[in-house]
DOTORLO-87841 format. One line per field, with one value per residue (C-alpha): residue in one letter; chain; x, y, z. Coordinates in nm, 4 decimals, padded with zeros to 6 digits. Example, Ala and Ser with C-alpha at 12.3 -4.5 7.8 and 13.67 -1.06 7.14 Angstrom:
<atoms>
gukol	(A  S)
kolro	(A  A)
x	(01.2300  01.3670)
y	(-00.4500  -00.1060)
z	(00.7800  00.7140)
</atoms>
This chain:
<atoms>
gukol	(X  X  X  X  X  X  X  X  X  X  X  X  X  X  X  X  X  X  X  X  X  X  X  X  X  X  X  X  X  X  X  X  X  X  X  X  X  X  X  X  X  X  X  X  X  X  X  X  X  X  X  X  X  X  X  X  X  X  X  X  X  X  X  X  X  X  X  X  X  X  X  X  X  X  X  X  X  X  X  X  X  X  X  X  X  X  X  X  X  X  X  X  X  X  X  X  X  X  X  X  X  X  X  X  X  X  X  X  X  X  X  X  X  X  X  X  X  X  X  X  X  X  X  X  X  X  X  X  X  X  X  X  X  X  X  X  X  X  X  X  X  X  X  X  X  X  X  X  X  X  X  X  X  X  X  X  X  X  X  X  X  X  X  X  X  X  X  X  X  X  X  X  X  X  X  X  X  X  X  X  X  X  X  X  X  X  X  X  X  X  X  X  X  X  X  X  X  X  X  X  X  X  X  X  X  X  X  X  X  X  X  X  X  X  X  X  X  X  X  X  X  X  X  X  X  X  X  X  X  X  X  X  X  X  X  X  X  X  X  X  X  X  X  X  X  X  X  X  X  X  X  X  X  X  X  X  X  X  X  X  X  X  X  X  X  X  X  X  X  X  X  X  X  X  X  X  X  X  X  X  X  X  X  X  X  X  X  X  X  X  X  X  X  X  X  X  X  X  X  X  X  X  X  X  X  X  X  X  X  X  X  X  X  X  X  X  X  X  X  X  X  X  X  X  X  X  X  X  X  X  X  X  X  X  X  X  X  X  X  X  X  X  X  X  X  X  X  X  X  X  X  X  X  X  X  X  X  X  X  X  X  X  X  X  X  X  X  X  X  X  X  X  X  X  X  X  X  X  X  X  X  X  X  X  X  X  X  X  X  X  X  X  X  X  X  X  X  X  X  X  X  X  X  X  X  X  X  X  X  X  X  X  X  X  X  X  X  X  X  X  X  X  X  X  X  X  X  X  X  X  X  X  X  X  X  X  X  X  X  X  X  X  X  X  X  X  X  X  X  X  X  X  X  X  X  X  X  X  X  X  X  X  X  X  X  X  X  X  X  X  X  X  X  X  X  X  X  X  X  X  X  X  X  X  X  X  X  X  X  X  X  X  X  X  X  X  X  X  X  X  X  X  X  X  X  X  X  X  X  X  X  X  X  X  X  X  X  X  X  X  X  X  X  X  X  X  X  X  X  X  X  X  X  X  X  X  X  X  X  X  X)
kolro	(A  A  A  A  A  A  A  A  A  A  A  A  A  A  A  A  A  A  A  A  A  A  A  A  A  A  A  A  A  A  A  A  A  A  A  A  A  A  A  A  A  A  A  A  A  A  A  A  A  A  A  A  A  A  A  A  A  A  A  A  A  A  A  A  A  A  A  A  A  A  A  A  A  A  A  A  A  A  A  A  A  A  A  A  A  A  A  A  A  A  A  A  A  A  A  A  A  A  A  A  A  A  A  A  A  A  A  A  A  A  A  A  A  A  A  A  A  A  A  A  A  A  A  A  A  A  A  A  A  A  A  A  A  A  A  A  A  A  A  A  A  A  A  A  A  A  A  A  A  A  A  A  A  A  A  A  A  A  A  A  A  A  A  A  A  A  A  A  A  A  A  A  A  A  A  A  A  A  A  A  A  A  A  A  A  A  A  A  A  A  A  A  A  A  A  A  A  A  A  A  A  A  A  A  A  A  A  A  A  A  A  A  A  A  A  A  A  A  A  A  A  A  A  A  A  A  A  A  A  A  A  A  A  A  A  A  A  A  A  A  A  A  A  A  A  A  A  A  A  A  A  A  A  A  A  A  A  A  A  A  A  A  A  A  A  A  A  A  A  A  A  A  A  A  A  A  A  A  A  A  A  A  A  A  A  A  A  A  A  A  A  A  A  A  A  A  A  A  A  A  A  A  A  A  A  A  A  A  A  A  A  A  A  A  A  A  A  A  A  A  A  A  A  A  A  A  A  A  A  A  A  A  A  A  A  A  A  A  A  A  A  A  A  A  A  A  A  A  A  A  A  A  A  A  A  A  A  A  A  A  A  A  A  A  A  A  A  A  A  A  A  A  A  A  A  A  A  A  A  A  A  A  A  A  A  A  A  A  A  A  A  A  A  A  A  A  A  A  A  A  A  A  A  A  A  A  A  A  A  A  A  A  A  A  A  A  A  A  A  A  A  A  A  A  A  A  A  A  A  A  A  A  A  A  A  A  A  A  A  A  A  A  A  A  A  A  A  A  A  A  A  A  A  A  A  A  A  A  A  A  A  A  A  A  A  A  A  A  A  A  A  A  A  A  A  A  A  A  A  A  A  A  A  A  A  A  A  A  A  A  A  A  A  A  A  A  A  A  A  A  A  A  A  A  A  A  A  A  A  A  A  A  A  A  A  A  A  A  A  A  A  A  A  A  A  A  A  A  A  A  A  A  A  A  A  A  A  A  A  A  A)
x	(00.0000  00.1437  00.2467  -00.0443  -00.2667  -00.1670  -00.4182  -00.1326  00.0842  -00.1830  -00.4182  -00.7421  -00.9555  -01.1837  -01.2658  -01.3642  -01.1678  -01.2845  -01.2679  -01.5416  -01.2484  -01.2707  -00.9280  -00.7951  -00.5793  -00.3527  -00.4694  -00.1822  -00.3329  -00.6447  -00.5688  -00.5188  -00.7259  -00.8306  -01.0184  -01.4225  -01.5796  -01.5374  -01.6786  -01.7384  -02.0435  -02.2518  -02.4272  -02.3735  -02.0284  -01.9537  -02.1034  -01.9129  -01.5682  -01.6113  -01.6740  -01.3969  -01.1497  -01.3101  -01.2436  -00.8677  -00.8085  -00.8889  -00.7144  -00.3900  -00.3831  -00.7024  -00.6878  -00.6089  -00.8456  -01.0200  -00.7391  -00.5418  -00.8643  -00.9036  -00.5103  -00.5131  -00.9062  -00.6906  -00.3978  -00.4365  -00.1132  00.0845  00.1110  00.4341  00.2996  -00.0250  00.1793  00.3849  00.0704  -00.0924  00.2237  00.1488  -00.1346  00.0120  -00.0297  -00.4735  -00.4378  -00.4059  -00.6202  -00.5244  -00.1904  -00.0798  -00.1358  -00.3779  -00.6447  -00.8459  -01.2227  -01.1626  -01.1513  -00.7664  -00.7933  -00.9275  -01.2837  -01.4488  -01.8152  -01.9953  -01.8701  -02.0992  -02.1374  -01.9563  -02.2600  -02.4073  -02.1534  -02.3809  -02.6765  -02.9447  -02.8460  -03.1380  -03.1853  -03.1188  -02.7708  -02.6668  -02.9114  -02.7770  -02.7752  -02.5709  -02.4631  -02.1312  -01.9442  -01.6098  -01.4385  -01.0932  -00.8729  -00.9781  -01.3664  -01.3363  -01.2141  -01.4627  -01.7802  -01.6785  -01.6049  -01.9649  -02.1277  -01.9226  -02.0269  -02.3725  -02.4727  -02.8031  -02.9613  -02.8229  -03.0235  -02.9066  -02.5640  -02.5285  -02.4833  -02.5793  -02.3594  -02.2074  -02.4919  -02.7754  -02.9000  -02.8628  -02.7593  -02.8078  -02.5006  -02.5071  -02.2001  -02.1316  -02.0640  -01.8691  -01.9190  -02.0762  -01.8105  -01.6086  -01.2657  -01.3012  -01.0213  -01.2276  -01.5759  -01.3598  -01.1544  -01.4842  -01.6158  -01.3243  -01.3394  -01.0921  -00.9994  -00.9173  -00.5414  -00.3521  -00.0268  00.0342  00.0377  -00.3071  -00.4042  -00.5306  -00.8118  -00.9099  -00.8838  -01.0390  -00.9509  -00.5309  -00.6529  -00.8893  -01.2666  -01.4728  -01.7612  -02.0773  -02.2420  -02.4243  -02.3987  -02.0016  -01.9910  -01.9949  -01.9681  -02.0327  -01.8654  -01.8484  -01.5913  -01.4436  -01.3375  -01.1797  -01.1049  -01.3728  -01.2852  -01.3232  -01.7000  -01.5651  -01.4284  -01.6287  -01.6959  -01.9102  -01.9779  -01.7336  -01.5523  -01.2725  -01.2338  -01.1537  -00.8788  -00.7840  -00.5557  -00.7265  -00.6728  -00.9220  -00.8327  -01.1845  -01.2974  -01.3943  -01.7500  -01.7715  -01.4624  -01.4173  -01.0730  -00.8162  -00.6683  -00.4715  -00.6575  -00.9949  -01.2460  -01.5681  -01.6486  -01.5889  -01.6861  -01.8740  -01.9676  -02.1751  -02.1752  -01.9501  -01.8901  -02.1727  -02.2115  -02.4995  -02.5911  -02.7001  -02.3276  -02.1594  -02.1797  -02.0679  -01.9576  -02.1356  -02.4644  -02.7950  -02.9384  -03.2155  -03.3845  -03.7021  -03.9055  -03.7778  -03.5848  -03.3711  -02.9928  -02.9632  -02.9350  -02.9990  -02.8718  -03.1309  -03.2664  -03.4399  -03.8001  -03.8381  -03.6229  -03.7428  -03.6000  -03.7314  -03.7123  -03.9769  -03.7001  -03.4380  -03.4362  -03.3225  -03.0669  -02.8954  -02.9895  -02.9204  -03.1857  -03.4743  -03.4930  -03.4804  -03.3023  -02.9504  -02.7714  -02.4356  -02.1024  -01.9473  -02.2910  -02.3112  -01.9337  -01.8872  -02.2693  -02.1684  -01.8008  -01.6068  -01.9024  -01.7934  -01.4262  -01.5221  -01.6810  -01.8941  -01.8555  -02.0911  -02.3862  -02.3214  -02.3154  -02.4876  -02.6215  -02.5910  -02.8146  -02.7600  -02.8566  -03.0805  -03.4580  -03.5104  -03.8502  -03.7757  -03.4132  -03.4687  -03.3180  -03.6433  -03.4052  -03.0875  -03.2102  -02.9762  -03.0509  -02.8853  -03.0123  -02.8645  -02.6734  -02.7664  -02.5565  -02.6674  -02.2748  -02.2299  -02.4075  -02.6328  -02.7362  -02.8516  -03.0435  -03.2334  -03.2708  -03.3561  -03.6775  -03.7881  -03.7537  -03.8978  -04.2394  -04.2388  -04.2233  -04.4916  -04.7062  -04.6433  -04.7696  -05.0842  -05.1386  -05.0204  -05.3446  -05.5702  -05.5558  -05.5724  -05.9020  -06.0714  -05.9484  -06.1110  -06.4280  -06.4558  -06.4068  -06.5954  -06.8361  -06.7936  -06.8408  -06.6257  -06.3730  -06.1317  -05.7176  -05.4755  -05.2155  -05.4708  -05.3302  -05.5279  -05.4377  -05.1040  -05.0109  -05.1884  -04.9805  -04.6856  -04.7091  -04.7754  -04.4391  -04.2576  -04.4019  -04.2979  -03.9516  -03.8209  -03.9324  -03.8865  -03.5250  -03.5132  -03.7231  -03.5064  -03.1854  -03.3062  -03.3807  -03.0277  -02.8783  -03.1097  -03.0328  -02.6588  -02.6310  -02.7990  -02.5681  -02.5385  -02.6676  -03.0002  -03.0551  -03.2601  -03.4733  -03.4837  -03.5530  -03.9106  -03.9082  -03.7308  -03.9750  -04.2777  -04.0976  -04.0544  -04.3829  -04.5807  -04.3966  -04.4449  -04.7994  -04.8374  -04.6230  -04.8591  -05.1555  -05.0944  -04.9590  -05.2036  -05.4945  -05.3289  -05.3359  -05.7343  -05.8224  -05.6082  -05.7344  -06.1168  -06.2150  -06.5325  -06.6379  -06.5715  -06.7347  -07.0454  -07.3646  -07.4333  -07.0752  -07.0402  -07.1752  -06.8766  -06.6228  -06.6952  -06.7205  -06.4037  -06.2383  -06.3997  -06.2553  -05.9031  -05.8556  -05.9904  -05.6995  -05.5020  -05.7052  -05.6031  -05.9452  -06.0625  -05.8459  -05.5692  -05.5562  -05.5019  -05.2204  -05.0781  -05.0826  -04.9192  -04.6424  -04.5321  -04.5771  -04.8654  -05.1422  -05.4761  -05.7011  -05.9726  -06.2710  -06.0843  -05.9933  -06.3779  -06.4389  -06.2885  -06.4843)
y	(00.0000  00.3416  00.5548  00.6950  00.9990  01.2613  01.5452  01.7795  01.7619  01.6981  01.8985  01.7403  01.9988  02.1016  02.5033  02.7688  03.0684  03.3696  03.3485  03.0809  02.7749  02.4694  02.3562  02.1154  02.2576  02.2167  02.2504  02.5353  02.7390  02.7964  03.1530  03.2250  03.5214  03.4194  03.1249  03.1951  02.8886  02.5202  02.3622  01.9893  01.9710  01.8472  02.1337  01.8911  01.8260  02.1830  02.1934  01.9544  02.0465  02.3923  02.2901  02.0531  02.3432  02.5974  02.3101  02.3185  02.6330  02.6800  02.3899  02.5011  02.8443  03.0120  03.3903  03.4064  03.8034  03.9778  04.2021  03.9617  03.8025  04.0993  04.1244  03.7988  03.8880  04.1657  04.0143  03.6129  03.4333  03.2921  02.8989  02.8634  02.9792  02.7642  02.4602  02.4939  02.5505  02.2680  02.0228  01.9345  01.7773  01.5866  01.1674  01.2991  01.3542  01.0146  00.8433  00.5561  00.3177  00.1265  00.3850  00.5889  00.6608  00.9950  00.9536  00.5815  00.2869  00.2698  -00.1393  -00.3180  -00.4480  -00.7658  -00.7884  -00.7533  -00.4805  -00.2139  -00.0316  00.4094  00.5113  00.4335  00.6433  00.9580  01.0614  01.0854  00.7157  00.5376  00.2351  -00.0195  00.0348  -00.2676  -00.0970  -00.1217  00.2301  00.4101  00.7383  00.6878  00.3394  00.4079  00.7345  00.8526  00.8697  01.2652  01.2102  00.9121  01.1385  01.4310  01.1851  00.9970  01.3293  01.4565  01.1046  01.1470  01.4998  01.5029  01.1097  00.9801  00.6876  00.4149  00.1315  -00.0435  00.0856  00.2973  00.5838  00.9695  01.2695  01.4742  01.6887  01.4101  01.3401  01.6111  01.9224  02.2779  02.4625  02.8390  03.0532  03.3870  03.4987  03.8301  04.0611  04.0190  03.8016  03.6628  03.4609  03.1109  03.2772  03.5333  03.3040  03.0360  03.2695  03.4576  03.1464  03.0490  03.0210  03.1345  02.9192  02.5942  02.6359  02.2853  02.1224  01.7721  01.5916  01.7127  01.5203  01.1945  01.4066  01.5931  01.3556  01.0505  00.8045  00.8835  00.6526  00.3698  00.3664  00.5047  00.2184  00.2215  -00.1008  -00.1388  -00.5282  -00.5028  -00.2021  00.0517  00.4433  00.7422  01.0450  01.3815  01.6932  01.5186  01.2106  01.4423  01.7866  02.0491  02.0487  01.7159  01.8917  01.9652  01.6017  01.3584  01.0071  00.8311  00.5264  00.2727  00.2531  00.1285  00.2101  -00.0499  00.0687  -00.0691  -00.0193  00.1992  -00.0378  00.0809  00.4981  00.5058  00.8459  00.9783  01.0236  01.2828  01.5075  01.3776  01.3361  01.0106  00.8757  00.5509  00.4309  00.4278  00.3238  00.0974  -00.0389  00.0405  -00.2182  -00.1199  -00.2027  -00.0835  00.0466  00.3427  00.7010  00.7788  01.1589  01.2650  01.5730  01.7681  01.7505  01.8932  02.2323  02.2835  02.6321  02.6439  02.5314  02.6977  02.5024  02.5633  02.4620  02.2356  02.4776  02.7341  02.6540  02.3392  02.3310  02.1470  02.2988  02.0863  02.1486  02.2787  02.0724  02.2103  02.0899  02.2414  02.3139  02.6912  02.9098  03.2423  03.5827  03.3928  03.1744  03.4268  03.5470  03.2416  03.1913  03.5247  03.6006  03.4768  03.7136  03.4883  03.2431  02.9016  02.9612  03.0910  03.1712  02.9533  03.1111  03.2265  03.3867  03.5482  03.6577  03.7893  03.9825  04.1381  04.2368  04.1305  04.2863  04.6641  04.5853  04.5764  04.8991  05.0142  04.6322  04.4770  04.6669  04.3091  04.0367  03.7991  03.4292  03.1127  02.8485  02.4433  02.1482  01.8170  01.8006  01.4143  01.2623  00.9787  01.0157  00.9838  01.2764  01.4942  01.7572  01.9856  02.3247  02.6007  02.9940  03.3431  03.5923  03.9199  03.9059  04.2968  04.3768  04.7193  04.7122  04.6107  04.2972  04.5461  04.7477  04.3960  04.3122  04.5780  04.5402  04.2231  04.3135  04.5276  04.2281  03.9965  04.2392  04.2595  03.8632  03.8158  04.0388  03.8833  03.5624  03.6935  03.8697  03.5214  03.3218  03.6136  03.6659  03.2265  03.2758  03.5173  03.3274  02.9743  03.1848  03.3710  02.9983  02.7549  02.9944  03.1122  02.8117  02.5846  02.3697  02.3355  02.2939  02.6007  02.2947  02.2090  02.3003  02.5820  02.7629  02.6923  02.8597  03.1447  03.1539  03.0874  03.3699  03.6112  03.5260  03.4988  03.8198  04.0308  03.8764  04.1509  04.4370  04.2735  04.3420  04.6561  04.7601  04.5790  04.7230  05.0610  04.9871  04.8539  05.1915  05.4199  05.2023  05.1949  05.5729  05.5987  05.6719  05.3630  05.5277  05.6472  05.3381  05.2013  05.5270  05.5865  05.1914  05.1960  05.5729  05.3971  05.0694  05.2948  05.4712  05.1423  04.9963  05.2149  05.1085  04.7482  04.7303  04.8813  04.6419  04.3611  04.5232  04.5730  04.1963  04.0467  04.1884  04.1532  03.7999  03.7658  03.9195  03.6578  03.3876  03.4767  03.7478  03.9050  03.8788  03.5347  03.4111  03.2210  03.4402  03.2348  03.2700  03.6826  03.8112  03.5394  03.7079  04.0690  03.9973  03.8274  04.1095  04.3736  04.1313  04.0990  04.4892  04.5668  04.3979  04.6288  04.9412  04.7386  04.5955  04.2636  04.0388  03.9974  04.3471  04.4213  04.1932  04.2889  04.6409  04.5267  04.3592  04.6593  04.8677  05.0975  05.2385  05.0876  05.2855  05.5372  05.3393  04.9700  05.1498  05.2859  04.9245  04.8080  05.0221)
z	(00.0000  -00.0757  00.2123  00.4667  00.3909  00.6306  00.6289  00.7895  00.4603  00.1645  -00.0246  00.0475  00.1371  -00.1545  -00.1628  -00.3961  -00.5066  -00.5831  -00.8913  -00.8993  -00.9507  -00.7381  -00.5671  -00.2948  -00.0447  00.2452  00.5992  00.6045  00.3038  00.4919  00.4878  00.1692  00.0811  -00.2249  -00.1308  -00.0892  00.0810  00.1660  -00.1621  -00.0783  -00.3096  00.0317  00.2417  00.5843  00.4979  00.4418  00.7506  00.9239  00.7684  00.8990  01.2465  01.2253  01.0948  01.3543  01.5973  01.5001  01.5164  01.8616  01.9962  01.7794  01.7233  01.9877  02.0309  02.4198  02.3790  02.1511  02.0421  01.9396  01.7304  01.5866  01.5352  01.3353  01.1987  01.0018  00.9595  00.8809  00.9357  00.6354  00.5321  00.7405  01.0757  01.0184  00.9242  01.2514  01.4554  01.3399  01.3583  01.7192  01.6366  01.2772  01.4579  01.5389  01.1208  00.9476  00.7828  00.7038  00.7784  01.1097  01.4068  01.4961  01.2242  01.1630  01.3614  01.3729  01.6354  01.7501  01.6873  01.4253  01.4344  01.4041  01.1962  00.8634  00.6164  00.4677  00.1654  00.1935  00.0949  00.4693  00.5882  00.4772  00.6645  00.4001  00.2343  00.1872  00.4257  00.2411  00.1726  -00.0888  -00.3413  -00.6992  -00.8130  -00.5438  -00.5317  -00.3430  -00.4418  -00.3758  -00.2031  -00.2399  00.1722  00.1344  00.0464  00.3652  00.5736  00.5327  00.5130  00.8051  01.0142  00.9095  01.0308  01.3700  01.3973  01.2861  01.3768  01.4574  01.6542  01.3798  01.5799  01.9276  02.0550  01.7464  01.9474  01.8496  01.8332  02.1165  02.0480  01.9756  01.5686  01.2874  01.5826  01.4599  01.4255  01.4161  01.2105  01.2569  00.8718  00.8859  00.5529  00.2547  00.0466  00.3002  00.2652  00.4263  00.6579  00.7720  00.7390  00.9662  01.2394  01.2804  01.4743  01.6872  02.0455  02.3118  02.6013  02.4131  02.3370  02.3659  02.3458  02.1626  02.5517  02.5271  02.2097  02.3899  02.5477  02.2593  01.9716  02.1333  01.8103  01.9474  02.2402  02.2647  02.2710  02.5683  02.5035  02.6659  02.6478  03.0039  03.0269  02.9646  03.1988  02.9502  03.0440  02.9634  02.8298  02.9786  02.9604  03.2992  03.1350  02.8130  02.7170  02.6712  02.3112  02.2453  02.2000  01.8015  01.7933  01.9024  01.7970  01.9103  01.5918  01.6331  01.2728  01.0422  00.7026  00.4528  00.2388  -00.1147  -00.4142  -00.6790  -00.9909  -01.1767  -01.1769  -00.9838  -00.9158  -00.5823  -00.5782  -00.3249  -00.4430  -00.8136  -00.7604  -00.8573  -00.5257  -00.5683  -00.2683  -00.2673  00.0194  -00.1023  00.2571  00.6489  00.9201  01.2580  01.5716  01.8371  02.1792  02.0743  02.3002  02.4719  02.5030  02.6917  02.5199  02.8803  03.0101  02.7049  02.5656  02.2093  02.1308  01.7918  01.8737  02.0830  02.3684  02.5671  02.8870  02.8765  03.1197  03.3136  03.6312  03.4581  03.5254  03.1990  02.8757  02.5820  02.2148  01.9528  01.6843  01.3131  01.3336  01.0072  00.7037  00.6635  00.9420  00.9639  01.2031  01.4425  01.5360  01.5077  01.8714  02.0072  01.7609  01.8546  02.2017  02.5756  02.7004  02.8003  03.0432  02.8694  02.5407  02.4972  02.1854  02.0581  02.2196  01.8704  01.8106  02.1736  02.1432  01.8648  01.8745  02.1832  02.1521  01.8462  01.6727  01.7424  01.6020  01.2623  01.2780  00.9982  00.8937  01.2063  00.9513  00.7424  00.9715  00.9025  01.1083  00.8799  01.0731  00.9227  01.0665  00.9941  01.0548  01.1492  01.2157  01.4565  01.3535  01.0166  00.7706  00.6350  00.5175  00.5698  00.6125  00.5892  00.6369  00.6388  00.8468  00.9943  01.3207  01.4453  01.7013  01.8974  02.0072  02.3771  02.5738  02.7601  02.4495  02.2962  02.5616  02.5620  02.1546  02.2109  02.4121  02.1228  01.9569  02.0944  02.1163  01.7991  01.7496  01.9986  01.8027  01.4945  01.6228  01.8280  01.4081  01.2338  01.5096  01.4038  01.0628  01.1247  01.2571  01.0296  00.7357  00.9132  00.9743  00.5760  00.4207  00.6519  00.9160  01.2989  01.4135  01.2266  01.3707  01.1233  01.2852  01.2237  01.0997  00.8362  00.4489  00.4274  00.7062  00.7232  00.4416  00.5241  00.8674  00.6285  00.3777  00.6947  00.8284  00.5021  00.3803  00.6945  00.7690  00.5420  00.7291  01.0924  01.0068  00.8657  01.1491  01.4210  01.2530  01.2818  01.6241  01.7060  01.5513  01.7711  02.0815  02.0115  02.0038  02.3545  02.6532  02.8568  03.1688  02.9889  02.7983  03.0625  03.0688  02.6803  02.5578  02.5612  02.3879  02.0890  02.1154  02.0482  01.7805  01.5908  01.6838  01.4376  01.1470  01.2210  01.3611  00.9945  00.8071  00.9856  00.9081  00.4947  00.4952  00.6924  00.5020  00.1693  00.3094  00.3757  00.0369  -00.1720  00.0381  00.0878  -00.2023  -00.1111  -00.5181  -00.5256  -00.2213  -00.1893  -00.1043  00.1773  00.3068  00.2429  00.5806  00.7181  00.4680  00.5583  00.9167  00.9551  00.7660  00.9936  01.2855  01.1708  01.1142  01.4559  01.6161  01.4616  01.6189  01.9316  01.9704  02.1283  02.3312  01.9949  01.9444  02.2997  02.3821  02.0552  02.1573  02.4714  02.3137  02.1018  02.4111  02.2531  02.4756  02.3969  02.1970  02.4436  02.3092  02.5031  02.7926  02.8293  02.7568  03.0531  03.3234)
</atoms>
């Protein structure tokens, strides 16, 4: 066999210049400013990759402050100084050959062989179909498939243990200008506080040592940060596996990277009863968790429960403001003080969310979204944003279960009982959202700039002066959306004579709400901090 694939030394990872070309490059080239992106051809092994190189970073090169993140931010350092950061850590970097292997059992295993294509998350279940998409894979397309299964893994049956952060985990990125470099896309990301030396390796990379397994009857355990390093959270493995490795007689090309390897990979055997990470005890700094009610010490990582993410979801993605959901580390540290070192820049960051939405662990989808990351400059100033916020969300979804309603009553009557899940209304709750996300964040970004140019001891005065000011513009934004909304789906001139008095009523309904009448418009009112209307307070007496 020809001499091992080190992934210190070769060119195996597969980016995009900016000039649109596809390349493979070193782990030391990284930094090269003409490189645009990780280009993999996968969306969940870009994914992966990334965290992995994120992961990396930290461990071998982690800023120790923010000024000297922003130092390197500026200034990336060359090939050289990356290739002598990273050459602690060359033995956690092979793939294949007699020692240690990259994310794999450190002994060989015993049991059936499967198909690479069951390596990837979405394969179909029954993996020994004829037609395939991944039949053989070159040591560089292993590597990257078998780091996204480690990283991303679900339940894969009894002892087939999940990822450190459970099946398909979200991962949040911080994405720092417009057109990044994958420098700038990757350093933006990195935590401090993980720096290591190679003695450290064993605890970090757990495939340098052997496997943790957790199979009760042979006294299995589990896996926390006190049995490891707290950065074995971008590392973990929890799938017992061994790649089967093979001379490439054929010139076979990789059918993840397209490339000619003269080793090729068509099979990996595995066994069960692998790491056992229970999600609750780790904390990965890329990824939101929340608490399951208010009062838990746990924190749990979030999961996608659907492949379109949108502004509703967007406070918990970027904020550590409420009780039971707090946003991933990069995301918190970078919103609240790397933010205000790019200066006029922090007007373009953005929040790219990816992660899997199973159903009973089985791949639906791999959603992916950009959204902006505003930033109103200082952790205080974004809380207080963050309230305006969230007011503006909760009205948005008191208008979303209104407009709900007087759609349910135009089409089938007052008294109808008809789900707001069915198809119908769904989409009507849909297009609301979709059709207002634009203007929740030009709103909210005006918002951030009149909160950020508030003195810090009249902020707490001055916060809800600045929340009316932006209520107006939004309770009107609803309004002109919502009702555009009711007209498409219920015309009055195309409605059924016995059904018209239902059609106008409903309409008169909905628009009321936004006068701040009835209990919606009240406790939307409420939520955007707007007095209630003379006529409701009279009501109330």
């Amino acid at each position: 066999m020809p001499e091992p694939f080190l992934l210190a030394g070769r060119a195996w990872i597969p980016v995009a210049r900016n000039t649109g070309q596809r390349e493979f490059v070193r782990l030391c080239d990284i930094s090269d400013p003409t490189i645009s992106y990780l280009d993999t051809g996968r969306p969940d092994c870009d994914t992966a990759l990334a965290e992995f190189l994120i992961g990396l970073l930290a461990v071998a090169l982690g800023p120790e402050d923010n000024e000297e993140w922003q130092e390197r931010y500026a200034s990336p350092p060359d090939s050289g100084d990356l290739g002598k950061a990273f050459a602690p850590f060359a033995d956690a970097l092979v793939v294949d050959g007699e020692g240690p292997r990259f994310f794999q059992d450190l002994g060989e295993l015993d049991g059936a062989s499967f198909p690479v294509e069951a390596l990837f998350i979405d394969a179909p279940a029954d993996h020994f179909m004829v037609d395939a998409r991944y039949q053989a894979l070159s040591r560089a397309g292993a590597a990257i498939a078998l780091l996204t299964l480690q990283t991303m893994a679900p339940s894969g049956g009894s002892g087939h243990r999940t990822s450190l952060r459970g099946g398909g985990p979200l991962t949040t990125f911080v994405v720092p200008r417009t057109q990044p470099t994958l420098w700038q896309r990757l350093w933006a990301n990195v935590p401090a506080g993980f720096n290591a030396t190679a003695r450290d390796a064993p605890r970090i990379f757990p495939w340098l040592s052997g496997t943790r397994t957790s199979n009760p009857k042979d006294n299995g355990v589990d896996t926390t940060p006190q049995h490891s390093a707290e950065a074995q959270a971008f590392f973990g493995m929890p799938r017992r596996i061994r790649l089967v490795f093979e001379p490439n007689a054929d010139r076979l090309r990789c059918d993840l990277t397209g490339e000619i390897d003269e080793v090729i990979v068509r099979t990996y055997v595995t066994r069960p009863w692998g790491t056992n990470y229970p999600s609750n005890t780790w904390h990965h700094p890329l990824s939101p968790y929340y608490r399951a009610k208010k009062g838990d010490a746990a924190m749990l990582p979030v999961h996608l429960q659907d492949a379109r993410v949108g502004y509703r979801d967007w406070l918990g993605l970027v904020s550590s403001s409420g009780e039971t959901e707090i946003a991933a580390d990069n995301v918190n540290t970078f919103r609240n003080r790397r933010a205000l070192l790019l200066g006029e820049d922090r007007k373009n960051i953005q929040l790219q969310a990816c992660g899997y939405v199973l159903d009973n662990m089985k791949p639906l989808d791999f959603g992916e979204a950009r959204m902006p990351l505003l930033s109103a400059g200082s952790e205080q100033r974004n809380h207080a944003l963050d309230g305006i916020a969230a007011g503006m969300i909760e009205a948005a979804d008191i208008v979303a279960r209104q407009l709900a309603s007087a759609v349910r009553q135009a089409l089938f009557g007052k008294s109808a009982k008809v789900d707001n899940d069915s198809t119908v209304l769904s989409a009507v709750g849909n297009r609301f959202w979709a059709e207002t996300e634009a203007e929740f964040y030009r709103i909210v970004a005006e918002a951030a700039d009149s909160i950020g140019a508030i003195a810090a001891d009249d902020l707490s005065d001055q916060t809800s002066g600045v929340q009316q000011r932006h209520a107006e513009p939004w309770r009107t934004a609803m309004r002109k959306v919502a009702l555009n909304v009711f007209d498409d789906s219920a015309p009055i001139e195309d409605s059924d004579p016995e059904r018209l008095r239902d059609v106008i009523e409903a309409r008169k309904f909905l628009s009321m709400t936004f006068e701040g009448y009835g209990p919606g418009g009240k406790k939307m009112f409420a939520a955007l901090g707007l007095s209630e209307p003379e006529k409701a307070k009279k009501g109330k007496s």
